[in-house]
C-alpha atoms as a printed R data frame, in Angstrom:
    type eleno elety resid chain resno      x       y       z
1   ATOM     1    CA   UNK     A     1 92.874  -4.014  90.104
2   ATOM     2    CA   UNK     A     2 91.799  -6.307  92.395
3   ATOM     3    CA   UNK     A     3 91.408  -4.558  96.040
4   ATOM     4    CA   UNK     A     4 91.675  -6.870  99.273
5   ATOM     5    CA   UNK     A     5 89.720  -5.851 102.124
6   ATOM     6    CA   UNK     A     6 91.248  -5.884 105.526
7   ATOM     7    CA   UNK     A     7 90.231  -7.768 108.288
8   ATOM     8    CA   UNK     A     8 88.978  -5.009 110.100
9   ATOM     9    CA   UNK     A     9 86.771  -3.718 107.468
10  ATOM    10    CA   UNK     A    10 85.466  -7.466 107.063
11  ATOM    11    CA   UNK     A    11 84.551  -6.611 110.421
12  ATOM    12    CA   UNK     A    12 83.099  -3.639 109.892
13  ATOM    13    CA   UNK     A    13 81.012  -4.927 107.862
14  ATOM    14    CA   UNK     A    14 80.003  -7.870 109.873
15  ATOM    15    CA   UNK     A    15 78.865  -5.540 112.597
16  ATOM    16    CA   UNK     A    16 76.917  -3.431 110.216
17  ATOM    17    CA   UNK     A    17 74.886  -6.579 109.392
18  ATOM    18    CA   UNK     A    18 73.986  -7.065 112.773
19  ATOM    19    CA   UNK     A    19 72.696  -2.832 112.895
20  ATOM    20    CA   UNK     A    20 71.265  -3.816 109.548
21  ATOM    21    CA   UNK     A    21 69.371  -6.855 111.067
22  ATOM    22    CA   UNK     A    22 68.019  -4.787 114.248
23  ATOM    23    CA   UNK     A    23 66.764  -2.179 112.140
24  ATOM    24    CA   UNK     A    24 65.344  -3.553 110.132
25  ATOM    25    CA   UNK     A    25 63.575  -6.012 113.190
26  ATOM    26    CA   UNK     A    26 62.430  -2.893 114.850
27  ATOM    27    CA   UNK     A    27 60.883  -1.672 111.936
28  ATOM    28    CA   UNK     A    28 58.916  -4.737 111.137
29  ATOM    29    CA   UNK     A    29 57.782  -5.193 115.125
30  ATOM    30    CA   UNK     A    30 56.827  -1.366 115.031
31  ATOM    31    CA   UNK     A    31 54.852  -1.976 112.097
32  ATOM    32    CA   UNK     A    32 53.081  -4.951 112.982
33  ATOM    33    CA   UNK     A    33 52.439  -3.371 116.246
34  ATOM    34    CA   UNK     A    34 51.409  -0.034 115.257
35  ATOM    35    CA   UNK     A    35 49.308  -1.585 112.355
36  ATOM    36    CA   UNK     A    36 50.830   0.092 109.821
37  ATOM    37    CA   UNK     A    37 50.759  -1.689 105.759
38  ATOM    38    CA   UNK     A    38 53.955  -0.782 103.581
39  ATOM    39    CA   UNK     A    39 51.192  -0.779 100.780
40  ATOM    40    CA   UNK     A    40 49.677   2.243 102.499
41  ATOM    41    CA   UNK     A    41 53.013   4.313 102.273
42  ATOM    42    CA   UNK     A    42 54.675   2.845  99.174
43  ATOM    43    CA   UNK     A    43 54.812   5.096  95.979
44  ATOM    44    CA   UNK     A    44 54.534   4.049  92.901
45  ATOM    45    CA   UNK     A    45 57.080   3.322  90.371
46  ATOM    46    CA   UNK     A    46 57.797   6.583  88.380
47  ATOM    47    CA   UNK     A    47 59.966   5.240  85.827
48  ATOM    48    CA   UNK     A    48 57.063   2.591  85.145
49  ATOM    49    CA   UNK     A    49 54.554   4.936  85.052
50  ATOM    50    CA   UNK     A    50 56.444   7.760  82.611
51  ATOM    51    CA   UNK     A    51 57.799   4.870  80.105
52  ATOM    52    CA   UNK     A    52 55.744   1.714  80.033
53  ATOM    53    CA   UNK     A    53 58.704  -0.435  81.411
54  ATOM    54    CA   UNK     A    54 60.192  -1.689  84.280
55  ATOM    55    CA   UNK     A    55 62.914  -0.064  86.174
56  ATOM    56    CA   UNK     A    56 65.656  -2.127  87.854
57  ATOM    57    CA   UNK     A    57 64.486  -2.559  90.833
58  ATOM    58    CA   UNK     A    58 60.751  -3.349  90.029
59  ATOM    59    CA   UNK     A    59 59.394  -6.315  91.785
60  ATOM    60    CA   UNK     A    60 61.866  -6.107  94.639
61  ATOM    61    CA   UNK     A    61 59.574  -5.434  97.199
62  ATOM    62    CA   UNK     A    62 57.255  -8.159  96.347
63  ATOM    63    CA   UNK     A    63 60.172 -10.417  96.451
64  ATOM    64    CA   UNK     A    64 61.260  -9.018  99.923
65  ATOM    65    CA   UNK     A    65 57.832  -9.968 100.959
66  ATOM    66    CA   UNK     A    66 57.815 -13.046  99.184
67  ATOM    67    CA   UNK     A    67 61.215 -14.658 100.636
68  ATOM    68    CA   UNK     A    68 59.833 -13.693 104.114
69  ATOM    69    CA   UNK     A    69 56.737 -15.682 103.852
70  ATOM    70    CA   UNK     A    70 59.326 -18.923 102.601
71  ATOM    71    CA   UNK     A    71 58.009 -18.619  98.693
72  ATOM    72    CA   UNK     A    72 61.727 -18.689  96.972
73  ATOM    73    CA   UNK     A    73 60.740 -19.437  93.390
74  ATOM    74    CA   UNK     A    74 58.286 -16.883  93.725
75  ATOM    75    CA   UNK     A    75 61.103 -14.433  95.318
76  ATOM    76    CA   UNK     A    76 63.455 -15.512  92.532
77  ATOM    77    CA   UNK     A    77 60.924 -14.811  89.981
78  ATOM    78    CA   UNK     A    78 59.924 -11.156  91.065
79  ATOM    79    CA   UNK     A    79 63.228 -10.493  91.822
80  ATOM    80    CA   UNK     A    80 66.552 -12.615  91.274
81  ATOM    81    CA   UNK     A    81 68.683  -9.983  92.950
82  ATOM    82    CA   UNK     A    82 66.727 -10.452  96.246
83  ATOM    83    CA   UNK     A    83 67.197 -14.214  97.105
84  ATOM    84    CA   UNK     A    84 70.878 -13.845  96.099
85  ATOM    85    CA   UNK     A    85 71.835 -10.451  98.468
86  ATOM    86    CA   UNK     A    86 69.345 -12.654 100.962
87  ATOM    87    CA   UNK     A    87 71.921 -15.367 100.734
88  ATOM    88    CA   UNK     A    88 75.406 -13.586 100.411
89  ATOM    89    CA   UNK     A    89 73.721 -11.750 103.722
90  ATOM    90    CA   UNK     A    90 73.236 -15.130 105.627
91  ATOM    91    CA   UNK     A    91 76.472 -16.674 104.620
92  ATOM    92    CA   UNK     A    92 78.463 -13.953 105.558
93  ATOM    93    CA   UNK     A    93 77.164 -13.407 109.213
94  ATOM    94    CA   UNK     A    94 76.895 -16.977 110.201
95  ATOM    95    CA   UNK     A    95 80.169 -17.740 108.809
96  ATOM    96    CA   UNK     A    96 81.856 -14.475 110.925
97  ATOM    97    CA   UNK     A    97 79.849 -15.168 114.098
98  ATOM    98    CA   UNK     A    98 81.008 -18.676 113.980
99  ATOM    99    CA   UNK     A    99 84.763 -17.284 113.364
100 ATOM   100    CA   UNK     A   100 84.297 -14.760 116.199
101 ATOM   101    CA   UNK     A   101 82.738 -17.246 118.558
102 ATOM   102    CA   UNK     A   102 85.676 -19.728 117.962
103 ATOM   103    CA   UNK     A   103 87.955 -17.146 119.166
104 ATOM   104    CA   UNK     A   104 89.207 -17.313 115.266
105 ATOM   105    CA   UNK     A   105 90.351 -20.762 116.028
106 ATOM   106    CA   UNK     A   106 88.171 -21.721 113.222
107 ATOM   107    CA   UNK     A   107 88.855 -19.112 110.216
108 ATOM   108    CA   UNK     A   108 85.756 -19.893 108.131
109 ATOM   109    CA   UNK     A   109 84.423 -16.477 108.003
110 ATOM   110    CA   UNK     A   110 83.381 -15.218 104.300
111 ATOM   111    CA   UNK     A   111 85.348 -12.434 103.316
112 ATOM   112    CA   UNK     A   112 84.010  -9.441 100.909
113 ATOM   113    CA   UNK     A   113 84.981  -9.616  97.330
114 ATOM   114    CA   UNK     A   114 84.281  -7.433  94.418
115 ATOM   115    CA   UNK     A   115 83.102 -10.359  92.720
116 ATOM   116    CA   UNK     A   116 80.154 -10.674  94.908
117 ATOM   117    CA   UNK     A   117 78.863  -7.238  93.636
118 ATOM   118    CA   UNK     A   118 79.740  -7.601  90.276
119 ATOM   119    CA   UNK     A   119 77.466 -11.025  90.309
120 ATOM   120    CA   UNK     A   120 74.531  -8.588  92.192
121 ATOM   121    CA   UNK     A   121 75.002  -5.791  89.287
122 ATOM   122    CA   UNK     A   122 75.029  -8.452  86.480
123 ATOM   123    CA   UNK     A   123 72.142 -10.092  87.958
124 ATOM   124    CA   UNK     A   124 69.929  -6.572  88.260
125 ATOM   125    CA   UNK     A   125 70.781  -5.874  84.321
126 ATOM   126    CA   UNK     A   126 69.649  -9.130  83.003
127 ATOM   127    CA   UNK     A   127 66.690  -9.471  85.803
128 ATOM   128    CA   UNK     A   128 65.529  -5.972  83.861
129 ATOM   129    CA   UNK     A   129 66.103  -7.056  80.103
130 ATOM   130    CA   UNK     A   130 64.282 -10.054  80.441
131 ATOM   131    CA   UNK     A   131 61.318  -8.356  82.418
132 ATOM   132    CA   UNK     A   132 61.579  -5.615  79.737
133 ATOM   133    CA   UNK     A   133 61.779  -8.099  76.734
134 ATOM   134    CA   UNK     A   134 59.095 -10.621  77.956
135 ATOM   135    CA   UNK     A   135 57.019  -6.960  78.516
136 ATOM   136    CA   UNK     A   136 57.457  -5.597  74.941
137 ATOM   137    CA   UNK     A   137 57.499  -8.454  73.163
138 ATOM   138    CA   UNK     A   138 54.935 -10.428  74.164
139 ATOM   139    CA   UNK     A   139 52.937  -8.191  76.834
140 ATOM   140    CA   UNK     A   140 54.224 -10.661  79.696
141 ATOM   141    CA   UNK     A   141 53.278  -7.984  82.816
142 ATOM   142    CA   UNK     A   142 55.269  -9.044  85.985
């Protein structure tokens, strides 16, 4: 069943991105200006370490970093899942703010669809088979 989401929980979500966005802001500013490293503070990957392989969401904070220094192939390759949520994320708040600012004169804004997640999901499985594949197969490390 396909559900339709409301226009208020479009916006909602709209004004979650913008939380989303200052958080996430802060915590980059506080960083830099507290000279902290993620690297520092990051843990390594148990699932890695236990089996040999990649978990799901390996490489996704190298292609966090990646995007944010402008390297998209390099994002895409470490990560697929990143670029594309980094994209769906951009869309969808320019395309509200511009609906909101028009005084919804202009009703351009991108609306939330299960598709959209159903892409993200399909992406993460075949992002980890192939890492997993080129890994066993033919000792391809990420």
């Amino acid at each position: 069943m396909k559900r339709i989401v409301s226009k208020r929980e479009n916006r909602s979500l709209y004004w979650t991105g913008w939380a989303l966005l200052a958080a996430c802001t802060g915590i980059v500013l506080l960083a830099r200006w507290l000279n902290i490293s993620y690297s520092d503070y990051s843990l390594p990957c148990m699932f890695h370490r236990y089996t040999g392989y990649y978990c799901p969401g390996c490489g996704g904070t190298r292609a966090v970093m990646a995007l944010f220094h402008g390297r998209l192939v390099q994002a895409v390759w470490y990560h697929p899942l990143v670029p594309y949520a980094a994209v769906l994320y951009v869309w969808f708040m320019v395309s509200n703010t511009i609906e909101i600012l028009s005084g919804n004169r202009w009703e351009i804004g991108m609306r939330f669809r299960e598709g959209y997640l159903y892409a993200g999901l399909g992406i993460l499985a075949v992002n980890w088979i192939f890492k997993n594949i080129l890994l066993a197969v033919w000792g391809i490390q990420m």
